[in-house]
Structure formats: C-alpha cells, structure tokens
N, C-alpha and C positions, 0 to 999 in steps of 0.2 A: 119630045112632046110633053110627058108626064114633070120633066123638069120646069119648062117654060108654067104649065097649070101652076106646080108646087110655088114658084116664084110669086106668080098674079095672085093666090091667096095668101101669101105671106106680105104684099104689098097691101093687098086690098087689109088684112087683119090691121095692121101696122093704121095706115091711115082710118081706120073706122074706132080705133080705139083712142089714137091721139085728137081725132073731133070731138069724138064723146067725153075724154076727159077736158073738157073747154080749150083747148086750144087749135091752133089751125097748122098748117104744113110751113107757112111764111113767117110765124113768130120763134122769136130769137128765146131762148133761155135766158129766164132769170130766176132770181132766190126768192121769196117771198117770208119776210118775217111775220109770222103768224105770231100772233097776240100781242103788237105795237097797235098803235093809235090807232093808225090810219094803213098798215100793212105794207110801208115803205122799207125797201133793206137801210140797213144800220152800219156804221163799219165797224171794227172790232177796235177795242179799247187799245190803247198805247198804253200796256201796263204789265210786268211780270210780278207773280208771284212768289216772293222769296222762300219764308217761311210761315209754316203754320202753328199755335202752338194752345190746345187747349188747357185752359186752367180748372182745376179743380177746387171744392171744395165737400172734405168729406168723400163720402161715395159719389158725390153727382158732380158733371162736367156742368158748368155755370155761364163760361165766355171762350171765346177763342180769340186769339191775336194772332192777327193775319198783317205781314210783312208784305207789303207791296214797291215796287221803284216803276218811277215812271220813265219810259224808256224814250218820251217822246221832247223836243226842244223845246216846248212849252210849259208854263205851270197847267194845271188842271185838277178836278174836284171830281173825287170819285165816290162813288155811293157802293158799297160792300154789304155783301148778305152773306149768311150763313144758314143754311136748312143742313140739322143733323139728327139722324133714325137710328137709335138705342132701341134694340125691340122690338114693341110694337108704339112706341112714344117717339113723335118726329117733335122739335124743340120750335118750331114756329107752327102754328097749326090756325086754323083759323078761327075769329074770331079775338086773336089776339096779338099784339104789335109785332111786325115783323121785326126778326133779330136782324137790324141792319147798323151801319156805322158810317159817315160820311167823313173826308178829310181830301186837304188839298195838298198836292205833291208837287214843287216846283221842278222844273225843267229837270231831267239828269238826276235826279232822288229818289231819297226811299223813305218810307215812311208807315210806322206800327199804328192800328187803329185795332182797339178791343171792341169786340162785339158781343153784347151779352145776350143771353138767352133768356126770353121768357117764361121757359119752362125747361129747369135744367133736368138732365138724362144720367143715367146710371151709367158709370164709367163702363162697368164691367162687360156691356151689352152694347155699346158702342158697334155699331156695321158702317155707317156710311156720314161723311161730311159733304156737301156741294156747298161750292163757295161762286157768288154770283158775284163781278163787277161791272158796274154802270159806267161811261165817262160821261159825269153831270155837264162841265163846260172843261 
C-alpha cells in the first residue's frame, strides 16, 4: 500500500511540474536556440577547427589566426568571432566592434582568417579564448 501512495506522488510531482514548466505530457522534446531571431534550432556549422595561433605585439596579444577547413561538399562563408579574457579585460566588450573575421571556404578546404582585436590584452594574463563560428551561406 505505502509503495502504490509513494508511486502516485511521484507521478502526480512529475506531471505538476512538467505543466508548470509550459509544456504538456503529449509534447515531443525539442532544443530551443535561445537568442536567434525568432528561437528556431540552427544546425551546426560543417566546419573543423585546425589551428589557433595568437599574434603578439609587444606585451599585448592583438589578433588571433584561426585555421578552419570546411568539411562539408560545398563552398560556404563563414563569420569567426573571437571573445578572449586576460584578467579582468575581455578584448570585445561592448560598445565596441566586435572582433570578428568573415571568409569563404570552398568545398573540402582550409582556409586562415585573422581576427583582430579591438582591444588588445596583456599576454602574460591570458585565461580564456572562445572562438564562435557562424555558417553565413
């Protein structure tokens, strides 16, 4: 008896919490890309990262070149960001142009795009690169 109870509030918690967070018992999973246009999934870019290679000048890191190949049987045009956090100084911040790079990779290639930074960062304190790729068409 005490198990059948324990069942029927783990049933009843389970659906009172899947209604409450907006959905219903009959809806199928899906992904949701939070901060696109209009909140439609995306697919993932047809593209590997080769290499990465920052350039200096001086104490301060200024661009990075970023080696991409495109793995996919088409040409295509891809849009490359770089956010990198020395410190307490992240190299795109707002308010001013993002560090990004655009180039098109035909079918089966590879292809170097520098990306310079608006605000170069002290080598020495260097913690973190994120590297974003877009596929524009």
């Amino acid at each position: 008896m005490d198990l059948k109870i324990i069942f029927f509030v783990g049933v009843l918690i389970i659906t009172v919490s899947t209604i409450g967070l907006g959905s219903n018992l009959n809806s199928s999973i899906t992904f949701n890309s939070i901060g696109s246009d209009d909140n439609i999934s995306s697919r993932a870019s047809e593209v590997d990262i080769t290499n990465v290679v920052h350039s200096t000048s001086g104490n301060n890191i200024d661009s990075s070149t970023i080696t991409i190949r495109n793995t996919d049987s088409v040409s295509h045009s891809y849009r490359i960001c770089v956010i990198t956090k020395a410190g307490s100084s992240i190299s795109d911040t707002v308010g001013t142009a993002p560090d990004c790079a655009t180039t098109l990779i035909s079918s089966n290639n590879i292809d170097s795009v520098v990306v310079p930074f608006t605000n170069p960062l002290n080598k020495t304190t260097v913690d973190f690169a994120d590297i974003s790729i877009q596929e524009i068409t």
